[in-house]
C-alpha positions in Angstrom: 18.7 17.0 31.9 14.7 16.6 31.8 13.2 14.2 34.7 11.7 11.7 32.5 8.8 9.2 33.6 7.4 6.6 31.7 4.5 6.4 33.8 3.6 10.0 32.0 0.6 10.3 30.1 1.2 12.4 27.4 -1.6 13.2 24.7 -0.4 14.3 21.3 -3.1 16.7 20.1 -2.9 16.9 16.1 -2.1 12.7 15.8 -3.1 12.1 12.5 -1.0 14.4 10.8 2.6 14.0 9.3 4.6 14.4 12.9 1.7 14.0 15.3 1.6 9.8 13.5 5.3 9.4 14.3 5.7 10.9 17.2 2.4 9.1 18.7 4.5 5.9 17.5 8.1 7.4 19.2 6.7 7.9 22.5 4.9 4.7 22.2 7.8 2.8 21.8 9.1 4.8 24.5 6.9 3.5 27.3 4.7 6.5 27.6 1.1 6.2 28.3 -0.2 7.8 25.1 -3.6 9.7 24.1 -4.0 10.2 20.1 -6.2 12.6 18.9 -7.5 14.1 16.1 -10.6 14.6 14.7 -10.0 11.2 11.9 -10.2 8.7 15.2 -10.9 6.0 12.5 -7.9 6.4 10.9 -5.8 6.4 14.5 -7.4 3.3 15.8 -6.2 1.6 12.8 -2.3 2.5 13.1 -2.9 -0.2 16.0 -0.5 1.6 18.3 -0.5 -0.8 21.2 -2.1 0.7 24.3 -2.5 3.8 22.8 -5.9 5.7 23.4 -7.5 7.2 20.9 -9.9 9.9 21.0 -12.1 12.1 18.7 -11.1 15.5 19.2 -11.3 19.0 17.4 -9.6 22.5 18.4 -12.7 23.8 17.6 -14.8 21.8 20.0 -14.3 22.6 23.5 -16.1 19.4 25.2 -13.8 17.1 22.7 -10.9 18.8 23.9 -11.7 18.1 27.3 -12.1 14.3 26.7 -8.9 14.2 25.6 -7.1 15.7 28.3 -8.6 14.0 30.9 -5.7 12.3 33.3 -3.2 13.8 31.1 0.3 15.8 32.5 1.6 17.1 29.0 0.0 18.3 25.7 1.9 17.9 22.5 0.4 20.9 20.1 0.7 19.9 16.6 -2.6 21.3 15.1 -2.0 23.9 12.4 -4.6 25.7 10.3 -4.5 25.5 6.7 -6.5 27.8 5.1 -6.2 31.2 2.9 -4.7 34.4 4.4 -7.6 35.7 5.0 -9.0 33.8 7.7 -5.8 31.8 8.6 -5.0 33.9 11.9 -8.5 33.8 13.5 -8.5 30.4 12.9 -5.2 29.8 14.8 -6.5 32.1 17.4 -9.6 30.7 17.8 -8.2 26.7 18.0 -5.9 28.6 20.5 -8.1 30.1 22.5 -10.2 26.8 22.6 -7.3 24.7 24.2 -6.5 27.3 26.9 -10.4 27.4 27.9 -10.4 23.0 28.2 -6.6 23.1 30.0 -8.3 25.3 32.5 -9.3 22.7 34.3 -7.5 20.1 33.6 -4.2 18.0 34.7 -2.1 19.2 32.2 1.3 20.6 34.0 3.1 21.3 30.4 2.8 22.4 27.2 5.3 21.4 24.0 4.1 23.3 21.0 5.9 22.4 17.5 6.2 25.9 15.8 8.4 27.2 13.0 11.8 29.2 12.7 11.0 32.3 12.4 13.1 35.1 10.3 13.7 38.7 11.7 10.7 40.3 9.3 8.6 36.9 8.6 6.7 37.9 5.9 4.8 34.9 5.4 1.6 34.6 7.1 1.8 31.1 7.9 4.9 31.5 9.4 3.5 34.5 11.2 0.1 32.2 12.4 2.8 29.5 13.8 4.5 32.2 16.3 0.8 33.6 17.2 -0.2 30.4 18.3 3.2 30.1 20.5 2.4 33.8 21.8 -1.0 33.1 23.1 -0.3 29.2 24.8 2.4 31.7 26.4 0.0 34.1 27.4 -1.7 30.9 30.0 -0.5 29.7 33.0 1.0 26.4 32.0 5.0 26.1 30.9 4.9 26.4 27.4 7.8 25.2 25.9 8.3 25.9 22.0 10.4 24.1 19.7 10.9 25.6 16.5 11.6 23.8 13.4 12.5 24.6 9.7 12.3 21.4 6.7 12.1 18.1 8.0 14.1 15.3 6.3 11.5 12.3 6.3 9.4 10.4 4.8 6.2 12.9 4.1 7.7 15.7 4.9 6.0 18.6 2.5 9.3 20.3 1.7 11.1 16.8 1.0 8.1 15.3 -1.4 8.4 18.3 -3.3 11.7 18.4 -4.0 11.6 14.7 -4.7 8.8 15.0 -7.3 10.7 17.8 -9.3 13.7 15.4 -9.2 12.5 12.4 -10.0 9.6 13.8 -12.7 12.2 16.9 -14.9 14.8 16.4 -16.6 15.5 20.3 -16.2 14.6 21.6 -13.1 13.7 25.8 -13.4 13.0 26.4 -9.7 11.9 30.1 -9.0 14.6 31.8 -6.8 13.1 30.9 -3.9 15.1 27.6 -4.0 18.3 30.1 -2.7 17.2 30.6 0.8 18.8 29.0 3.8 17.5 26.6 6.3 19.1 23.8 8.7 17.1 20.9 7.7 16.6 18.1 10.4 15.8 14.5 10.4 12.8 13.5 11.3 14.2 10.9 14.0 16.5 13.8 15.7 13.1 16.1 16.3 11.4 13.3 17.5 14.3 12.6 19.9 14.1 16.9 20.8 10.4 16.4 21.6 10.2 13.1 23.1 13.2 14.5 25.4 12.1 17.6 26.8 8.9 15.6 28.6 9.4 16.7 32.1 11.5 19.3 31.8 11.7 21.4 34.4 11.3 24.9 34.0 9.0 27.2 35.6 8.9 29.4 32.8 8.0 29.5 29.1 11.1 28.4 27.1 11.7 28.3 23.5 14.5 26.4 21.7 15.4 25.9 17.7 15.8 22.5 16.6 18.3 22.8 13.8 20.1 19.9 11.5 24.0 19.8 11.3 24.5 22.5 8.6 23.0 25.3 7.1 22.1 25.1 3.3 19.8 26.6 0.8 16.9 24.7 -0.7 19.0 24.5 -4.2 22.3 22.8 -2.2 19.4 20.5 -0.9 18.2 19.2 -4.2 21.7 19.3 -5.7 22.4 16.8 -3.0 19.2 15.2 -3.6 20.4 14.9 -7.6 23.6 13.3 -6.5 22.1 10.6 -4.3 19.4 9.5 -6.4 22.0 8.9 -9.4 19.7 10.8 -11.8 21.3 13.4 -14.3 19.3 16.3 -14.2 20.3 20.0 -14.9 19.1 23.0 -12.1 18.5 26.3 -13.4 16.5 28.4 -10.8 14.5 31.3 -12.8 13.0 33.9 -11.7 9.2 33.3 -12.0 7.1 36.3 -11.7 5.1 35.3 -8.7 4.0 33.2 -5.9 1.1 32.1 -7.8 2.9 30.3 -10.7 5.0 28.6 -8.5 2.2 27.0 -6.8 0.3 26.2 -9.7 3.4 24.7 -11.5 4.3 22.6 -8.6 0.3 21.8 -8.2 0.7 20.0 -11.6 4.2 18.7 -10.6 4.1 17.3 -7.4 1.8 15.3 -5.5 1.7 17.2 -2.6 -2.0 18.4 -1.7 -1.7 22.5 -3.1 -2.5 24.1 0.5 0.9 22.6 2.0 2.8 23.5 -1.4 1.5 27.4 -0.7 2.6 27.1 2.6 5.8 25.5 1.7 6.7 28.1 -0.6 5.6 30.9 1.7 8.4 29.8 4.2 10.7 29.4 1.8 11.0 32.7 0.7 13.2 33.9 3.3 16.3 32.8 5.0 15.2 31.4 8.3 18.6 31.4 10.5 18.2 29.5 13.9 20.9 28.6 16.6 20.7 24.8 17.5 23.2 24.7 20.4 20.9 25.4 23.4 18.6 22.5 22.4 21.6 20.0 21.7 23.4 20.8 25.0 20.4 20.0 26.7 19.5 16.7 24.6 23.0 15.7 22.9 22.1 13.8 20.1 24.4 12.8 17.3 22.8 14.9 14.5 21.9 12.7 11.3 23.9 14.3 8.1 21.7 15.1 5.3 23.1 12.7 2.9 21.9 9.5 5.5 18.8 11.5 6.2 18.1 12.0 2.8 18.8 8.1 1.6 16.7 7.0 4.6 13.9 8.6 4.0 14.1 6.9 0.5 14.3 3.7 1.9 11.5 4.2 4.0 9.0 5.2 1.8 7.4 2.8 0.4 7.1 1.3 4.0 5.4 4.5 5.1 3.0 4.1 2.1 1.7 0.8 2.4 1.3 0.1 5.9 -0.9 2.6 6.2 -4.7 1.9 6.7 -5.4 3.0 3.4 -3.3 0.1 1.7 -3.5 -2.4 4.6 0.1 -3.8 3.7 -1.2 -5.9 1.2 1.6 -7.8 -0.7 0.8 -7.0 -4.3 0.9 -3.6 -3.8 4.1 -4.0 -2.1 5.3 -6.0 -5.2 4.6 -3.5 -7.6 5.4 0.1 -5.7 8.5 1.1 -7.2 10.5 4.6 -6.2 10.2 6.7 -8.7 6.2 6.8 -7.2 5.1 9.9 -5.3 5.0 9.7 -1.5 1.6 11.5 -1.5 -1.1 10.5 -4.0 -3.3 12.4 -6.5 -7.3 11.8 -6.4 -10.5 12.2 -7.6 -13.7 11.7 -6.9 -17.5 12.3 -6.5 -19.4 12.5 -2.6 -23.4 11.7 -3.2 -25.8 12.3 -0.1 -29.0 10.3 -0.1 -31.4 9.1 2.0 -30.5 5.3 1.0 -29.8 3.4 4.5 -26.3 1.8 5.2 -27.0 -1.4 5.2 -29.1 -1.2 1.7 -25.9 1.6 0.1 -23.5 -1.6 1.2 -25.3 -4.2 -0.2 -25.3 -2.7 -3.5 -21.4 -1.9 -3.6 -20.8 -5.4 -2.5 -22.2 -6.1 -5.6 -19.3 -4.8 -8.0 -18.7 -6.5 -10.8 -21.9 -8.5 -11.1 -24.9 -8.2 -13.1 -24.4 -4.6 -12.4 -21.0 -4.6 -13.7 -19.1 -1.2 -12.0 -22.7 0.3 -12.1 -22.3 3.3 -15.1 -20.6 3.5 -18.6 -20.0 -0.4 -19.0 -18.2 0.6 -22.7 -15.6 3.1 -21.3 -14.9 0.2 -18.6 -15.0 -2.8 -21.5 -13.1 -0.2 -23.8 -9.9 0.0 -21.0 -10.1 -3.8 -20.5 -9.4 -3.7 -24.6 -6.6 -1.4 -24.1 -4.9 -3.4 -21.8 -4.9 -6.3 -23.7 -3.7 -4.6 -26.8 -0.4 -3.9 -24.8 -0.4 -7.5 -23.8 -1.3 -6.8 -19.9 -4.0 -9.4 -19.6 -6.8 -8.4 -17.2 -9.0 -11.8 -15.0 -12.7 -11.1 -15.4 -15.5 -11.8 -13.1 -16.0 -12.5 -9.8 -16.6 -14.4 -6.7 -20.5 -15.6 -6.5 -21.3 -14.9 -3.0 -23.4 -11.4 -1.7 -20.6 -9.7 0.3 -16.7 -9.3 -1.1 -13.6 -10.3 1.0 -10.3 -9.0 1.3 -8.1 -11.1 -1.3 -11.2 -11.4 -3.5 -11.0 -10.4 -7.3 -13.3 -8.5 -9.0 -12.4 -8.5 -12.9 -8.6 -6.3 -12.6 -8.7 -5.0 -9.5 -8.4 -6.7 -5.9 -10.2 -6.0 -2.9 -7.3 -4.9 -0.6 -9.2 -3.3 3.0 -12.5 -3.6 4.5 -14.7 -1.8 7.0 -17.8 -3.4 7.2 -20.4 -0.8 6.7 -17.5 1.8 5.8 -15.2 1.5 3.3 -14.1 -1.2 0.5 -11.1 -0.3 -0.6 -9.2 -2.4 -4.2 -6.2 -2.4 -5.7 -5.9 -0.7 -9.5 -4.8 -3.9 -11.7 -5.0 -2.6 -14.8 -1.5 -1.4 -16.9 -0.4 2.4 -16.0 2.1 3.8 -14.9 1.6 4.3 -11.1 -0.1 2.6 -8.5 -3.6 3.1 -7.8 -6.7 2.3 -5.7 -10.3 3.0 -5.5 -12.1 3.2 -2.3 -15.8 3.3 -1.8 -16.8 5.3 1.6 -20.1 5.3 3.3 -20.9 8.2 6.4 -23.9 8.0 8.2 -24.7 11.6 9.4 -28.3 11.3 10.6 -31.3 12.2 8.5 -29.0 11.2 5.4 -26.0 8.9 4.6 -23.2 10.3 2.1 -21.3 8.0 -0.4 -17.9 8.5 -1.7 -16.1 7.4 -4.3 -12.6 8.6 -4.8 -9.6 7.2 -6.5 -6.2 7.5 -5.6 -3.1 7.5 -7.5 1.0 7.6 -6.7 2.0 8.4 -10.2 5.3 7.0 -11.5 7.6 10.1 -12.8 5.7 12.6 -15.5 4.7 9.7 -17.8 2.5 9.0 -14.0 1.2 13.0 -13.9 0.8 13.0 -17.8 -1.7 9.2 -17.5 -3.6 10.5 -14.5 -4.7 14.4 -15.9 -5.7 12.1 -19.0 -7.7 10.2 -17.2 -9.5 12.9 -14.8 -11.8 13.7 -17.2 -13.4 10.0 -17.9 -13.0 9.7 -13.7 -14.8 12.7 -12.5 -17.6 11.4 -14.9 -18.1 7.8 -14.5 -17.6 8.2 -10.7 -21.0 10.6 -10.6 -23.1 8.4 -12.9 -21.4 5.4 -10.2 -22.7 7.1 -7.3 -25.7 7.8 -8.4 -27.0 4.5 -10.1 -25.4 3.0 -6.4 -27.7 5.2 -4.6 -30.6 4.6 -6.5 -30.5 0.6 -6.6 -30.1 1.0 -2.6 -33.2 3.1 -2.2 -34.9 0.3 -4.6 -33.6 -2.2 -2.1 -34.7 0.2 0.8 -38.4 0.2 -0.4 -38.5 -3.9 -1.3 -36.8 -4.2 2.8 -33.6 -5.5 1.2 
């Protein structure tokens, strides 16, 4: 068994991202002295992980590397490019590279790199760019060890909110004949358990295990179980589609999922990926979740997930009206300005929403969806509160002001009647010379009728949120000139 010491200070490189967030909580939890990092430190500091340190860090920055290392005895690698083909190896080598140059000197004594199974001919590059990385941490002088993973059952999980969204939004599913392939899918609580265990192990050589789930199934036996869970009748007939690139683009317009992961999703799909789980299990016996009680967790636990994030705060309306037929991961639009406007004058202005300024460009398409809304009998407040700077809670006509960070981002809730659930979120960036202001809405649609409302809307989004930006830009620079 590993030697396991909660005085450990463990730093999870890649923090921010589907199992670096998690597992930063796990080990947490766990009593480990914890470093986050990732390059979105905003967004770590506010998981409020108790006693956790978070840091600023990028595999492509040497010195922010070495910051994050600094007093640390084991690296979690969870960093994984994704790019195109093209450039998707140098830019796993190079990240590579990077981290061996800043453990040089550091007080790192071990290395636990997340990879991927890997099949006998992988013929998927990103598969391929997973086992590179694992090759050249081995190629150092710190124990590496590897752990190799196929789908992960949880909440987030790439391969999980993609089959979800075909579920819950067809009433046919024609999956390409990818969907026959094998995997052993795990739960996300059992990998966490794998990696949190093998802190400390001792080994003075490179070792690499396979984390598998307790059976082997194809991707089609996964959604048929999926089907039966969810209580939905729905009929699966996988087709042959001609190539890779239709089956991204369909499942671009199906699925939530940002398109890079669904690429790389269906990459590794399209072979069997056989792994032997016993090595890993003898040396951390676990009782393996069955997929049926992984899958109706994960259920339960997204909305959860979802809201008490950052980004929604936890506020209680929002919690009121998720419902779960809404996708995990959200669609969005939007429109980034750079100006020369100051902070303080660009946040003054958005403060200002719904005032004499109303929501700043095209007052009739925003009167005109008011109308609509009350034509279906979804009455929608008006005005709002008479004071310079907004608060969380406050109103301003439908929507609700649900996070704030002063000087950063205002973030409300969509009130209006659609199906989904919806927020906009205004974010300033100072970079220097110039500011940049962004203005991006973000939508969990509800089932097709969701996907069908939001590509309606992109259109009338993509241009009121340019005119937005720029009338916002220009009253600041009028307030910059009168000194506010």
């Amino acid at each position: 068994m590993p030697t396991l010491n909660a005085e450990t200070r463990v730093v999870v490189l890649g923090a921010s991202g589907y199992i670096g967030r998690h597992l930063t909580d796990y080990l947490n939890r766990q009593g480990y002295q914890v470093t986050a990092a990732a390059r979105r430190r905003d967004w770590l500091v506010a998981q409020k992980w108790p006693g956790v340190r978070c840091c600023f860090a990028d595999v492509y920055h040497n010195a922010s590397l070495r910051d994050a290392f600094d007093g640390a005895e084991v690296l979690f690698y969870l960093v994984h490019a994704v790019s195109e083909d093209d450039d998707l190896f140098e830019k796993e080598r190079q990240a590579a590279q990077n981290v061996l140059l800043a453990l040089k000197d550091s007080s790192i004594k071990q290395i636990i790199y997340l990879g991927a199974m890997q099949p006998e001919n992988p013929t998927s590059t990103h598969l391929q760019a997973r086992k590179l990385t694992g090759d050249l941490f081995r190629m150092g002088n710190i124990p590496v060890i590897e752990v190799r993973a196929g789908m992960v059952i949880g909440p987030g999980s790439a391969a999980f909110e993609v089959m979800r969204d075909m579920v819950y939004n067809l009433k046919v599913l024609t999956p390409p004949s990818w969907v026959r392939k094998h995997s052993a899918p795990i739960a996300l609580p059992d990998l966490l358990h794998y990696l949190g265990g093998l802190i400390g192990c001792p080994s003075p050589r490179h070792l690499i295990f396979d984390a598998t789930g307790p059976e082997y199934l194809s991707y089609r036996q996964l959604m048929e179980r999926f089907i039966a869970l969810s209580g939905r009748r729905r009929w699966l007939f996988p087709i042959p589609l001609p190539t890779q690139l239709i089956s991204v683009l369909f499942l671009s317009l199906l699925t939530s999922v940002p398109s890079q992961l669904v690429k790389a999703l269906i990459q590794g799909l399209k072979q069997d990926l056989p792994a032997n789980g016993k090595t890993l299990q003898e040396l951390l016996p676990q009782r393996l979740t069955s997929i049926d009680d992984a899958i109706n967790q994960t259920l339960a636990q997204e909305a959860e997930q979802v809201l008490n994030s950052p980004e929604w705060a936890n506020d209680a309306d929002a919690h009121l009206r998720w419902r779960e037929d809404y996708a995990f991961y959200p669609k969005q639009a939007g429109f980034r300005l750079e100006t020369s406007a100051s902070i303080k004058a660009l946040w003054l202005v958005i403060n200002q929403l719904g005032g004499e300024e109303g929501f700043f460009y095209a007052p009739a398409l925003w009167r005109l969806r008011g109308r609509i809304d009350r034509l279906l009998g979804h009455k929608t407040p008006t005005g709002r509160p008479a004071k310079p700077l907004l608060a969380v809670g406050d109103k301003v006509d439908s929507w609700k002001v649900i996070n704030i960070v002063p000087g950063k981002t205002l973030s409300l809730l969509f009130g209006m009647k659609a199906p989904g659930l919806g927020r906009l979120t205004f974010t300033l960036k100072d970079h220097g010379e110039r500011r940049s202001l962004d203005i991006t809405a973000w939508w969990h649609p509800a089932g097709a009728r969701g996907l069908l409302y939001w590509f309606s809307m992109m259109p009338a989004h993509l241009f009121v949120f340019r005119g937005m930006a720029k009338r916002i830009a220009s009253l600041a620079r009028q307030k910059d000139r009168r000194g506010h």
